[in-house]
Each structure stands twice: as structure tokens, then as C-alpha cells.
C-alpha positions in Angstrom: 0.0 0.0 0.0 1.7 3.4 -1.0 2.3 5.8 2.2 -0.1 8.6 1.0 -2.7 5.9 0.9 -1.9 5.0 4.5 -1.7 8.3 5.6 -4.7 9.4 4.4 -6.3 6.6 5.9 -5.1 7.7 9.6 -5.8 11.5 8.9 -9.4 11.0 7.3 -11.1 9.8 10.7 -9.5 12.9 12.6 -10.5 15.7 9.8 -13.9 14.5 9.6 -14.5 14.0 13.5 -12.8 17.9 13.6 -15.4 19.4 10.2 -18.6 17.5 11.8 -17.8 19.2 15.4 -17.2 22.8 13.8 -20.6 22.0 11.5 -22.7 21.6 14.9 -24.5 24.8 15.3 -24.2 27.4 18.2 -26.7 28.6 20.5 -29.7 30.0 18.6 -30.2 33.5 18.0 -33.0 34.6 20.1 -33.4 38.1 18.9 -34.5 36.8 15.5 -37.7 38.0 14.3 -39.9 35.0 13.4 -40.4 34.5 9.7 -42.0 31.1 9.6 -44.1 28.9 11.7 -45.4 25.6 10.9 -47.8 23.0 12.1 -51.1 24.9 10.9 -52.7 24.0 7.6 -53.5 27.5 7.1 -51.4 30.3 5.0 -50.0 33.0 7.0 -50.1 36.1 4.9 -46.8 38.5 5.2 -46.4 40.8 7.8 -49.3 38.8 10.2 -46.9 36.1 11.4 -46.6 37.2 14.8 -50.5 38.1 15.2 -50.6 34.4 13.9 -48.1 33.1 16.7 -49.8 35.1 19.4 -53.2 34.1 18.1 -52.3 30.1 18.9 -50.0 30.3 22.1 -52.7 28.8 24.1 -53.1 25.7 22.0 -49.3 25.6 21.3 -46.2 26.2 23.5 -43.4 27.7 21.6 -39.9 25.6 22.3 -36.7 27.8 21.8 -35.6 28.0 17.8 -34.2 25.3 15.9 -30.6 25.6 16.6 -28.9 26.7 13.2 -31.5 27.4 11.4 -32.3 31.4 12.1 -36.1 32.7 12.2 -37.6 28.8 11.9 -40.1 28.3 15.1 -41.2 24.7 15.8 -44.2 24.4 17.5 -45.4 21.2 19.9 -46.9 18.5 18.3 -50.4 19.8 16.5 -52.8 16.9 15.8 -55.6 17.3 13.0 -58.7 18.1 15.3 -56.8 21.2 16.0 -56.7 22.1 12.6 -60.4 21.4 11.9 -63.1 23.8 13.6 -65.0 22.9 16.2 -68.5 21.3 15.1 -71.5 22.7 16.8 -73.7 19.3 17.8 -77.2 20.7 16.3 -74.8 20.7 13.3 -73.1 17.7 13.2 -74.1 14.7 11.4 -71.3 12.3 13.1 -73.6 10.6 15.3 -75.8 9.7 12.1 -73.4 8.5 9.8 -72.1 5.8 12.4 -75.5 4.9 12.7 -76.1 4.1 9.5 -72.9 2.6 9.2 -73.6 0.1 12.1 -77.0 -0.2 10.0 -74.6 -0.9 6.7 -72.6 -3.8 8.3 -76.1 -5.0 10.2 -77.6 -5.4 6.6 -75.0 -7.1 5.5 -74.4 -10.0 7.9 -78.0 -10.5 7.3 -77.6 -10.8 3.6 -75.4 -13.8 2.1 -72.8 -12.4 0.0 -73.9 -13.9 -3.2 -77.0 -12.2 -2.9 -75.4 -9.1 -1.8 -73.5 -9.1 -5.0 -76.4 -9.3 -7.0 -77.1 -5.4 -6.2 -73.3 -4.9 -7.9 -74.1 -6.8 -10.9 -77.2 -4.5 -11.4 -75.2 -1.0 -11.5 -72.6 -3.1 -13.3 -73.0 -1.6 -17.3 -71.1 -5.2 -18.1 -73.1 -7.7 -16.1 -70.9 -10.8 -14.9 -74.4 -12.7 -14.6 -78.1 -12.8 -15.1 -79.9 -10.0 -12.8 -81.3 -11.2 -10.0 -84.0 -8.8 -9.5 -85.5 -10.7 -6.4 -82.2 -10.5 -4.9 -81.7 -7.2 -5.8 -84.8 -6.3 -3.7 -83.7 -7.9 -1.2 -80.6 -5.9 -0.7 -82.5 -2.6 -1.3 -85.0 -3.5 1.8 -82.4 -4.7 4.1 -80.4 -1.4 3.6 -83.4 0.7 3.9 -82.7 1.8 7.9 -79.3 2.5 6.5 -80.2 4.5 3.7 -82.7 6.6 6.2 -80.1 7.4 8.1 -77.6 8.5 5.8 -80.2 10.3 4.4 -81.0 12.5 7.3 -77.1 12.8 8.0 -76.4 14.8 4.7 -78.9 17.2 5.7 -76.2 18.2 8.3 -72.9 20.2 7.3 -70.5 18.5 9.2 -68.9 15.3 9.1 -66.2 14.0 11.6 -65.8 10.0 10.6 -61.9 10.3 10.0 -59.6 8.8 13.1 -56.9 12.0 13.7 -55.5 10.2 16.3 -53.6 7.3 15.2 -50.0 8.4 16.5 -48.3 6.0 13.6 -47.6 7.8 10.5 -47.4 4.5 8.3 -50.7 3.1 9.6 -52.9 1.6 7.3 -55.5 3.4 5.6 -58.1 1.7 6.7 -57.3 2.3 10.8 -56.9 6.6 10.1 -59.8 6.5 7.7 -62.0 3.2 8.6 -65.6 5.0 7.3 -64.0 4.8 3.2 -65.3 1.4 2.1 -68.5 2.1 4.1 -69.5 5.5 2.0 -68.1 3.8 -0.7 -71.1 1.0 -0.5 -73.7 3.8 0.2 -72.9 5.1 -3.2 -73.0 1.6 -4.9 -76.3 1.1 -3.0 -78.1 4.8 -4.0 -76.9 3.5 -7.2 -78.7 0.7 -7.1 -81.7 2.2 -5.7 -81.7 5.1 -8.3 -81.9 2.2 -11.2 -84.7 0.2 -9.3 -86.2 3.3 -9.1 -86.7 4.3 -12.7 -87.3 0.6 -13.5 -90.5 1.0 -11.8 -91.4 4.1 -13.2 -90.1 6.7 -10.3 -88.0 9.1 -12.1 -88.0 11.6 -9.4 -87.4 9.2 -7.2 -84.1 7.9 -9.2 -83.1 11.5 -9.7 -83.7 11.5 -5.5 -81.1 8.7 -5.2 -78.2 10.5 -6.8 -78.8 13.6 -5.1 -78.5 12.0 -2.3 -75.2 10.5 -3.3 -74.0 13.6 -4.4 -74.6 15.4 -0.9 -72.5 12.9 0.4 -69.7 13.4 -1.6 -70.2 16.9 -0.7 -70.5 16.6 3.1 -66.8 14.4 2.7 -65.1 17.8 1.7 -66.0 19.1 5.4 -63.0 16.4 6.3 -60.5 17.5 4.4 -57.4 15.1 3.2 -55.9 14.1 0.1 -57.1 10.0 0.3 -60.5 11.9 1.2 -60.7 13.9 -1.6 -60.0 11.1 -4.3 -62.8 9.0 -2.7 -65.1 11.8 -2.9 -64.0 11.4 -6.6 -64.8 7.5 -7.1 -68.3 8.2 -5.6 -68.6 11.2 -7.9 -67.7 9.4 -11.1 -69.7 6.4 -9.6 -72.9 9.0 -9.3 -72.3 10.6 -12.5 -72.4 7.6 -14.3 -75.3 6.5 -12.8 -77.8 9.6 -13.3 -76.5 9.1 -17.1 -78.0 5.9 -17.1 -81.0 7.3 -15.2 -81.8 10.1 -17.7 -80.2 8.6 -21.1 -83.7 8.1 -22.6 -86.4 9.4 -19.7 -86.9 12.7 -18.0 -87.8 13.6 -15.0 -90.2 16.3 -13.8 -88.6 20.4 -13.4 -89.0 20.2 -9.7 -86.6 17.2 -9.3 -84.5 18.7 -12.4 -84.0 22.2 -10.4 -83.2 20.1 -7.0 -80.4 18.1 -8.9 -79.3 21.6 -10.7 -78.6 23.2 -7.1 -77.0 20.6 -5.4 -74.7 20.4 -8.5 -73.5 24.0 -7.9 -73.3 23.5 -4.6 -70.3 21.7 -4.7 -66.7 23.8 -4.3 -64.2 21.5 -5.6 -61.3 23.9 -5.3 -62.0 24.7 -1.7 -62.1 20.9 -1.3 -59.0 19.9 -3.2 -56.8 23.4 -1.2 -58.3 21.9 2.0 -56.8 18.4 0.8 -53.6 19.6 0.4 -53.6 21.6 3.4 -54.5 19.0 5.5 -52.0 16.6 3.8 -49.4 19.2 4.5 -50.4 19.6 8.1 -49.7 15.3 8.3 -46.5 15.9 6.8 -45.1 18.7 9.7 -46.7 16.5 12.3 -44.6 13.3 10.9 -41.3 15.8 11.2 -42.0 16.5 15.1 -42.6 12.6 15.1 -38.8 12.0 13.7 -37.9 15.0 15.5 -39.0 13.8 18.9 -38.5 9.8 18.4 -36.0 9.0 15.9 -32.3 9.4 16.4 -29.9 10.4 13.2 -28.5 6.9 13.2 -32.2 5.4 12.8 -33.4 8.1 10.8 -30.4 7.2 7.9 -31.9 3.8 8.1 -35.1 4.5 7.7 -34.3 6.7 4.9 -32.2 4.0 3.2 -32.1 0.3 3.6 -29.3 -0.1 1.0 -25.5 0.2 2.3 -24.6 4.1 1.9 -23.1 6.8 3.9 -24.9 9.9 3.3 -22.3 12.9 4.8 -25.4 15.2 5.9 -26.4 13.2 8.7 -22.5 13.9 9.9 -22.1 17.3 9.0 -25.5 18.5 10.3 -27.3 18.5 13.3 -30.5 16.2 13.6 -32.4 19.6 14.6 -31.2 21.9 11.6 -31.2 18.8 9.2 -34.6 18.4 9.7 -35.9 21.9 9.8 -34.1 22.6 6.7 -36.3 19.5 5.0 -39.0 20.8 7.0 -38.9 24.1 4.9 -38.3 22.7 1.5 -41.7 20.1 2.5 -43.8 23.3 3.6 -42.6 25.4 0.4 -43.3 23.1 -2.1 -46.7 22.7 -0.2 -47.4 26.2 -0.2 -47.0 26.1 -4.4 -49.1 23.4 -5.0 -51.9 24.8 -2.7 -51.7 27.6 -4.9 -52.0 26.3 -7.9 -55.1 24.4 -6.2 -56.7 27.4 -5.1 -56.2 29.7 -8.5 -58.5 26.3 -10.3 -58.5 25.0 -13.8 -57.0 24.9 -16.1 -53.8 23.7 -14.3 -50.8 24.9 -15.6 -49.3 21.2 -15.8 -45.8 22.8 -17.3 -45.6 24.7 -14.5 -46.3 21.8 -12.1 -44.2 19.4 -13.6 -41.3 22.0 -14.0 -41.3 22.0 -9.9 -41.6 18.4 -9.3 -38.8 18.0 -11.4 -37.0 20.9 -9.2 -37.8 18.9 -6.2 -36.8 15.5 -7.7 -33.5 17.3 -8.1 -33.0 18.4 -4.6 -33.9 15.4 -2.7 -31.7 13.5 -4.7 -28.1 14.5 -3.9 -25.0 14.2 -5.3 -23.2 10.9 -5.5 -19.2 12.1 -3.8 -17.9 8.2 -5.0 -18.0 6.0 -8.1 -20.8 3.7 -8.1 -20.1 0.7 -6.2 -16.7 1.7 -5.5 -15.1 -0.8 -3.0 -18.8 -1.3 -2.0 -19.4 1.8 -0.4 -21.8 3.9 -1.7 -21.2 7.8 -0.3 -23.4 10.5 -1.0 -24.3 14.3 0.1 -27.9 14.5 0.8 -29.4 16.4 2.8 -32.5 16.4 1.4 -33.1 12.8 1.7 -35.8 12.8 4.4 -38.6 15.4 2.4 -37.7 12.3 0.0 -39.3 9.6 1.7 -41.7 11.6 3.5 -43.1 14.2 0.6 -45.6 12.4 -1.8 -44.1 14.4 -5.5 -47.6 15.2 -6.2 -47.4 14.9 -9.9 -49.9 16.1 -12.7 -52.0 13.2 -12.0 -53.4 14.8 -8.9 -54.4 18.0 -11.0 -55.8 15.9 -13.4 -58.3 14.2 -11.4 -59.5 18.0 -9.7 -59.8 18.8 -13.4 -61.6 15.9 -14.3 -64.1 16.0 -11.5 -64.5 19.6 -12.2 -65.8 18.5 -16.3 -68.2 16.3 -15.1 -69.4 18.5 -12.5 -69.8 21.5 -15.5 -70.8 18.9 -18.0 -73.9 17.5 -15.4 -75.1 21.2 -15.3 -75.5 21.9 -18.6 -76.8 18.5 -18.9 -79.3 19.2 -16.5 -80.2 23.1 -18.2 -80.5 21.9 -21.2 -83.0 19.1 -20.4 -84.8 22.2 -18.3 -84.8 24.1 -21.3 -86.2 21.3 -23.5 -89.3 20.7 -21.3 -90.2 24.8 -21.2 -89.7 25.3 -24.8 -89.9 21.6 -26.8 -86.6 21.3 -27.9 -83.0 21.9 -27.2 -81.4 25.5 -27.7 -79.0 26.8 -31.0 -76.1 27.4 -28.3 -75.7 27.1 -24.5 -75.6 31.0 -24.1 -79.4 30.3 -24.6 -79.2 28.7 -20.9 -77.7 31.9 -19.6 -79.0 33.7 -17.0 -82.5 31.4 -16.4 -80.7 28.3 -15.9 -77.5 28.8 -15.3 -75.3 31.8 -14.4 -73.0 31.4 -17.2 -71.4 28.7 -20.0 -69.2 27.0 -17.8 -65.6 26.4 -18.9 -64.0 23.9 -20.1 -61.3 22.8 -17.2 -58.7 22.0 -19.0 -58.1 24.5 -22.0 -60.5 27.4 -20.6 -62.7 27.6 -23.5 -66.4 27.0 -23.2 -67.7 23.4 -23.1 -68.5 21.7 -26.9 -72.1 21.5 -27.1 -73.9 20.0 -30.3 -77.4 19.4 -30.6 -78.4 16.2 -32.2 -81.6 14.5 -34.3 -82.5 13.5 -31.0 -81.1 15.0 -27.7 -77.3 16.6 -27.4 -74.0 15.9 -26.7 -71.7 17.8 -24.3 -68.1 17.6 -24.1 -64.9 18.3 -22.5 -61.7 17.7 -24.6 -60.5 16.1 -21.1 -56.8 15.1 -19.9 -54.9 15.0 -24.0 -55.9 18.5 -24.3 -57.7 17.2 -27.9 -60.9 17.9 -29.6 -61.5 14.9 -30.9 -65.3 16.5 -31.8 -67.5 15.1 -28.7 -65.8 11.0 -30.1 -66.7 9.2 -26.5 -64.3 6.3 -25.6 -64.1 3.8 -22.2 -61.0 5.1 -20.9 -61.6 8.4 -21.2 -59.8 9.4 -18.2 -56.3 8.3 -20.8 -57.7 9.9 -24.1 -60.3 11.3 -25.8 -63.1 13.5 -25.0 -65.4 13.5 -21.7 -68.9 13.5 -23.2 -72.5 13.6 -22.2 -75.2 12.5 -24.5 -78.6 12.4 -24.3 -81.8 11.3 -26.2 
């Protein structure tokens, strides 16, 4: 072995052991004005950051500034319920929904599955069987308590079903959020109903079914979270598809028509999808003060990385400034997104992807040694926690808003124009001729800005949005629309 090799090899461990201790950070400076706090899912506007810290000392106990890290304040552990308002109980329908949950699962042991089924094989548009009507009744009457209930719990503003305090950030989604599948079956069982419904000649009462479906996906946006917000999606779609069905060759009376058209609009899904990604920011901070509390730097390295590396920034840092610097870079990149979110469609998916690729960038680091070099893989990255623990919300996420913002817009017109057709015995030149009777204005297309594509056929009209490829491909409906090709709605 040449000296210099051997020499170096004695030096290193001293040189390193001497940066590391002159990287640890002083005392912190507590003169510094604050110019950040975190742990609260709501913006603090410039120049009202102190009003903000005073405003929540009662809930929250300051602890001294994160040592090397100037103007960052970490606050105690914050768990969701303190970030959601307090529920007046003439106002909240939590009591009901567990009801008719308990109802839910009571119906169902009394059912046997196979005959459960059946009620998913009618909604199915591809049948894997014969319909069993008989059994389909069946289901419908043993869910009836359930279905009473839920009914009378949409009537309420608030829901509180989500479990805030499970302590383990991994947990399974179905601990933190155990009422999913349940909503999730009321929708494939107002589904069912609304089909039985106008089988037997009750349009209204169909048209009933899905509005009650769509004031529960409503009432979900009250509980704000990311998985929340796509669920309130799948029932969305789920209703959506199914008042197609309902009104592809029947109508219903203007009463039931004008219900459907105001619970439509009532819906806000930006404010939903901001309070989604507010919420899943607020998870993200209260995972930090979980590492920051629990996890020494020696487990936190390996629970960034289970293969053999040496990342130099858990040496050269302190545990305290390493993660308050990932803190910041997490709560930025939150704070862009939840702007984008709150501006609404159309996205600007250039800009979007332009910053996931920034942060891609960052949390990946630099590679100091050839790969696999003596087996030793050494890299700077200091970064590497906001990469395990910061979902890179990519355009798919912006998609979805934008398509359940189409068929929202596409469901209204919809509606106005079969409104229209039942006052004036047929269906107008243009949707302008909706505007301002039946609806305020032509609503947009979401994802190029333009108004929706209407066309009025032989019989009916079609209604489209050139959905996610951005194409006009003239109102052309395909299966996966949600890939390619245009989101349509047409009616006889």
C-alpha cells in the first residue's frame, strides 16, 4: 500500500471527526424576528406572522428556535382536530353517519354475499351474470334503515368519521380512515336504488337517489385530506355515471330537475382539493415532530435508506437543523401546490411538472464516489428525508380536480338543457341560450379554458370536454376516457 494511501487513511477519521464538530450549530439566535411557523394548515399572509403566533400560544407552546437554522419556530406536536373547527352538535351529522354505518354492516351480515352481489351486478354496465331482480330487492329492503339514516345525515354540514389520532404515520389506511369502504357502499347502493327506481317508473325518485349521493360526496369535503378527496372522486364518477344511465332516454319532472341543478353547484371543488392539500401538508409537519421527537440520526439514515450508503449530511448537520431545513423545503413546495389548487383549472401542468422536477433534483443528492466503489456507496444529501416523506404530487393529482371539475360542468349543462327542453320543446341553438335562467353562465371547459362543446343532435345533445390529452376529438366518446379522448355527455 503506498504511504499517501496509509496516511490518508489515519488522517481521514480525525479531519472528519474535527469538520462534523465545527458543523454543529451554536446557541440560537434569540433576537431573531420570526419568519416562519409551521404546524397549521392555514397560510400565514406577510407581515401577520406574529398576530398568527400570538393568536395560537394557548393551543401551542413555543420551544426555543431550531438551533442553526435562524427565524424557523417549531411548535409542539399539533394533531388534525386542532386544525379542523370545532362542530356545533345541532350541526353535526357524526352521530348519524355511524348509525347508518352500524345499520350498513347489520344489513350485510343478514344478507349472504352472493345475494349481496347481486345489487353490484345491477349497476354493473357489463353484467358478470343474469340479474337477480329478487335478490336485488332484497338488498334494497335490508339497507333501507341505513339508507334513512344516511339520508337524514347529509342534511347536516358537518362530518367527523376520519380517526386524527392514530399516533403511527405509516398506519394503514383503513385504521386513520376506517368509514371509506362504508360510503363507498352507500354510493353503490343509492346507485342501485336510483336504477330500481326508474325501472318502476319513479323518475323523481331515481333522480332523488343521486342527489343524495352527491350530498355525500359533498359533506366528505368538510373532512379535508388528500385520500379523502379522491374517494369523494370515485363516488362522484360512480354518481355521475349513474344519473346518465338514469336520464339517457327518460326525464324527470322540473321540480326534481331544479333540485339536482342546485345541489350540482353547490359543490366547491377547489376549496375541497386546497383543503386536501392543506390538510396533507399539516400530516406531513406532524410526521417531522414525530422523527424530531423519536428517531435518532443513526435510525433516521436507516429508515431513509435500507441499502449500504453513507450519506455525509447526517454527519455534517445536526439532527435539529437537518430536519428543519427538510421541513422548509416540504412546507414550500406545499405552499406552491396549494396555490395552484386554489387559482382552479386549467392547471398549468408545465408549470407543475417544471417543480416536481426541481424537487426530484434536490432530494436526490450528489453521488461524492463512483458507483459501487469498494462497495461503499457515499453520497451528500441532505435532502433525503422530504424524500421519503413528501408524496411528489405529480400532474396526476391535477388531473383528477380537473376531471371531476368537467363532469361537474358537464352535469349542469346536462341538466339546463333538459330544463330548457321541457319549457320550450326542444334543445337551444347554443348554451348561451341557458344563460342567466338556468344557469349563471357557460361554464368552462377545465382543462383549456374555452367554453364546453355542445352540439345538438336529431334527438337529444352531446356535451363535451376535450378532457386530460388537451384534444378535440369532436365530442368522439371512448371507455378510458380518463387516458384519451373527449369526456362527453349525450342524451336522447
Amino acid at each position: 500500500m503506498p504511504r499517501w494511501l496509509a496516511f490518508a487513511g489515519m488522517i481521514f477519521p480525525f479531519a472528519f471527526a474535527l469538520f462534523a464538530w465545527v458543523q454543529q450549530p451554536g446557541e440560537p439566535q434569540k433576537e431573531a424576528p420570526p419568519q416562519f411557523v409551521s404546524a397549521f394548515a392555514l397560510e400565514i399572509e406577510p407581515g401577520h406572522e406574529q398576530a398568527f403566533i400570538e393568536r395560537f400560544q394557548k393551543r401551542a407552546k413555543i420551544i426555543d428556535q431550531a438551533k442553526g437554522f435562524k427565524g424557523m419556530f417549531v411548535l409542539q406536536h399539533v394533531s388534525h382536530r386542532d386544525l379542523l373547527p370545532p362542530v356545533p352538535t345541532h350541526l353535526d351529522g357524526t352521530p348519524l353517519y355511524r348509525m347508518a354505518i352500524v345499520q350498513l354492516q347489520t344489513a350485510q351480515q343478514n344478507v349472504p354475499k352472493p345475494t349481496w352481489d347481486a345489487a353490484y351486478n345491477f349497476i354493473s354496465t357489463k353484467p358478470t351474470a343474469p340479474v337477480n331482480l329478487t335478490d336485488v330487492r332484497k338488498v334494497l329492503q335490508a339497507s333501507q334503515p341505513a339508507l334513512k339514516t344516511l339520508r337524514q345525515a347529509v342534511k347536516l354540514p358537518h362530518m367527523r368519521l376520519t380517526n386524527w389520532d392514530v399516533e403511527n404515520p405509516a398506519v394503514a389506511v383503513a385504521v386513520s380512515f376506517p368509514q371509506i369502504s362504508q360510503l363507498r357502499e352507500f354510493a353503490h347502493l343509492l346507485s342501485a336504488e336510483a336504477l330500481w327506481r326508474k325501472q318502476n317508473g319513479d323518475m323523481d325518485g331515481a333522480v332523488d337517489s343521486c342527489i343524495v349521493a352527491f350530498q355525500l360526496t359533498r359533506r366528505m369535503g368538510d373532512e379535508p385530506s388528500l385520500i379523502g378527496f379522491l374517494v369523494q372522486g370515485t363516488i362522484f364518477v360512480i354518481t355521475e355515471r349513474t344519473l346518465w344511465r338514469v336520464l339517457s332516454d327518460a326525464d324527470a319532472s322540473p321540480q326534481a330537475y331544479h333540485r339536482l341543478l342546485a345541489e350540482l353547484q353547490a359543490r366547491d371543488i377547489d376549496r375541497d382539493f386546497t383543503r386536501a392539500l392543506q390538510m396533507e401538508r399539516a400530516e406531513g409537519v406532524i410526521r417531522w415532530f414525530e422523527l424530531l421527537q423519536k428517531v435518532s440520526l443513526r435510525e433516521l439514515q436507516t429508515l431513509s435508506s435500507s441499502n449500504p450508503r453513507w450519506n455525509l449530511a447526517f454527519y455534517l448537520r445536526s439532527k435539529r437543523t437537518l430536519l428543519a431545513e427538510n421541513e422548509l423545503l416540504v412546507l414550500r413546495y406545499f405552499e406552491r401546490l396549494i396555490a395552484y389548487a386554489r387559482k382552479g383549472p386549467p392547471y398549468d401542468l408545465a408549470a407543475l411538472n417544471r417543480m416536481n422536477t426541481e424537487i426530484e433534483r434536490r432530494v436526490r443528492g450528489t453521488s461524492l464516489l463512483p458507483s459501487g466503489w469498494g462497495g461503499l456507496e457515499v453520497v451528500w444529501q441532505p435532502y433525503e428525508v422530504a424524500a421519503i416523506l413528501t408524496p411528489v404530487f405529480t400532474t396526476q393529482a391535477f388531473d383528477k380536480a380537473a376531471q371531476y371539475h368537467a363532469l361537474q360542468r358537464l352535469m349542469q349543462v346536462a341538466v339546463a338543457l333538459r330544463l330548457y327542453r321541457l319549457e320550450h320543446g326542444r334543445c337551444p341553438d347554443d348554451l348561451q341560450a341557458l344563460v342567466p335562467k338556468y344557469l349563471p353562465k357557460v361554464p368552462i371547459d377545465p382543462f383549456d379554458g374555452k367554453p364546453l362543446r355542445y352540439h345538438r343532435l336529431a334527438k337529444g345533445f352531446k356535451v363535451w370536454s376535450i378532457g386530460p390529452n388537451l384534444k378535440d376529438d369532436g365530442g368522439m366518446e371512448v371507455r378510458n376516457w380518463w387516458q384519451r379522448g373527449d369526456i362527453v355527455w349525450q342524451s336522447k
